[in-house]
Steps between C-alpha positions, in 0.01 A plus 500: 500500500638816398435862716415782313628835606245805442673862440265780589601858324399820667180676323631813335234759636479813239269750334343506155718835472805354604490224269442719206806748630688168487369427140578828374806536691647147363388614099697800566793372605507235251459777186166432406406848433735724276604852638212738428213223451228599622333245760114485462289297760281298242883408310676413856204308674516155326867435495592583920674144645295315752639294764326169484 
């Protein structure tokens, strides 16, 4: 008989707005926008990373 071991993470606790600061933070730091580009709401809303 074998003994499974169960690992329990800690629940990351944050705010609709903090995840899309995150989001928008990460795309900008990884040059997804070009210097000058505008950012409109309807453009930016789809693409924000989620944490699963």
């Amino acid at each position: 008989m074998t003994t499974a071991t169960l690992t329990i993470l800690p629940v990351r606790h944050e705010t609709v707005q903090s995840r899309v600061y995150d989001g928008l933070r990460q795309m900008l730091m990884s040059a997804r926008f070009l210097p000058g580009q505008a950012l409109r709401i309807n453009n930016l809303a789809q693409p924000i990373p989620r944490p699963i």
